[in-house]
C-alpha positions, 0 to 999 in steps of 0.5 A: 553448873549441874552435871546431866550425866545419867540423869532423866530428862523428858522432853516433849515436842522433841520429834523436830524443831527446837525439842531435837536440838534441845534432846542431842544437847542433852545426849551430847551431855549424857543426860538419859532421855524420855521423848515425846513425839505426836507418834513414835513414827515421828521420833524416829530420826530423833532417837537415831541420832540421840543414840549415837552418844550412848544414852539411853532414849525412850520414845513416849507418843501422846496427843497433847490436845487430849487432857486423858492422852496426856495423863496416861502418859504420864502414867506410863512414864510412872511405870517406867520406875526410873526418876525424872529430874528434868522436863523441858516442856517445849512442844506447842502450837499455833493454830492460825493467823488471823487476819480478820482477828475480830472474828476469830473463833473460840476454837483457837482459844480451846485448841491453844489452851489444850496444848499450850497450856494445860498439857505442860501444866498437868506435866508440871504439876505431876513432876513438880510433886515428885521434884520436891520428895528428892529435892531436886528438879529442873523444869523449863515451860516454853513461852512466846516473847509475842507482843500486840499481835491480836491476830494470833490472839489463841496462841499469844494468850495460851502462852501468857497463861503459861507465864503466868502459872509457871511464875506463880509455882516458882514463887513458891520453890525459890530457894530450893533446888526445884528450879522453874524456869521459862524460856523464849526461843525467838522467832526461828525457822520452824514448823511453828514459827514458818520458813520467814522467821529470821533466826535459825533453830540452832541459835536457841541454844544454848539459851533453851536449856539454860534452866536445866543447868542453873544451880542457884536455886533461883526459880522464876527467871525467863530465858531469852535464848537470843540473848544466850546465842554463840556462848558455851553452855559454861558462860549460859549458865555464869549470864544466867545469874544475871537475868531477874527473877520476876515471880508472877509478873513479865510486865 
């Protein structure tokens, strides 16, 4: 298992939800953190907490839905000068629930795409470049284990794109310590997921963050958080070895 102390880690959607917990897991572990919010306003309460276990935190805003925000973030974290060894591109969003699906609009589909899957792609394909001169670098996209739920067609197809190019570049690094990873959260009590969900946010961890801690050089693998649920992030990493890599299918 890898130890985070002192490195760079960014996370994005880390203003609430599952990217919070995800941030003070890592703090907890004294791993330096890069947070991404929609605005700083936003990532207050969150760099407040992180704090308090003596890292350092720096709030980054940007409106993932611009492809120009995002790569001017980029630019600024660049400017930074410190090295980023992992992203933890969580934030995501689903649009609508439509119940007349057969007339849903393309604009669920150009909105989904925007911050689904594009934004983590350029944010991994920036730091993929970088990972790979050190030789080291842990990424984990945030997928969806959503199945035959045509009313949420923008949110479910943007997240199968996601899988899909995240699998096809894992192909490419197993073997390496430039490790991609997917992970599923589960349906939890989010903003995104709604107070109905079933599970609570915290039973994501320590199953999201599972791939930042794998040291196998196995890329391509999906982590399912519920699976991971009630396990100390020591036994996470010993199950993960256990899960299959699939490097470019999740048939």
């Amino acid at each position: 298992m890898i130890d985070v102390k002192g490195r760079w880690a960014l996370i994005t959607g880390a203003s609430r939800g599952i990217g919070r917990l995800a941030a003070i897991f890592l703090a907890q572990r004294g791993c330096n953190l890069i947070l991404h919010g929609r605005t700083e306003q936003h990532l207050e309460p969150v760099l407040k907490e992180v704090a308090a276990y003596g890292i350092e935190a720096i709030p980054m805003a940007c409106e993932l839905s611009d492809t120009d925000a995002v790569r001017d973030m980029l630019r600024r974290i660049d400017a930074l000068g410190m090295r980023v060894d992992i992203v933890l591109n969580n934030a995501g969003v689903q649009v609508a629930y439509r119940t007349d699906f057969l007339s849903t609009p393309a604009a669920d589909y150009e909105q989904s795409f925007r911050i689904n899957t594009i934004a983590p792609m350029l944010i991994t394909y920036h730091f993929l470049e970088k990972m790979a001169k050190t030789g080291f670098g842990r990424i984990v996209n945030t997928t969806s284990g959503i199945r035959r739920e045509p009313q949420q067609a923008g949110y479910s197809a943007s997240k199968a794109a996601l899988d899909k190019v995240t699998m096809d570049l894992a192909s490419v690094y197993d073997g390496t310590d430039v490790i991609l990873s997917l992970t599923d959260p589960g349906w939890c009590r989010t903003d995104l997921g709604g107070p109905h969900a079933p599970n609570a946010p915290e039973s994501a961890l320590p199953g999201v963050v599972a791939g930042v801690f794998v040291d196998d050089k196995r890329s391509g693998r999906c982590f399912v958080a519920p699976d991971f649920h009630g396990m100390t992030i020591e036994e996470a990493v010993e199950h993960a070895k256990t899960v299959p890599a699939y490097l470019g299918s999740l048939d």
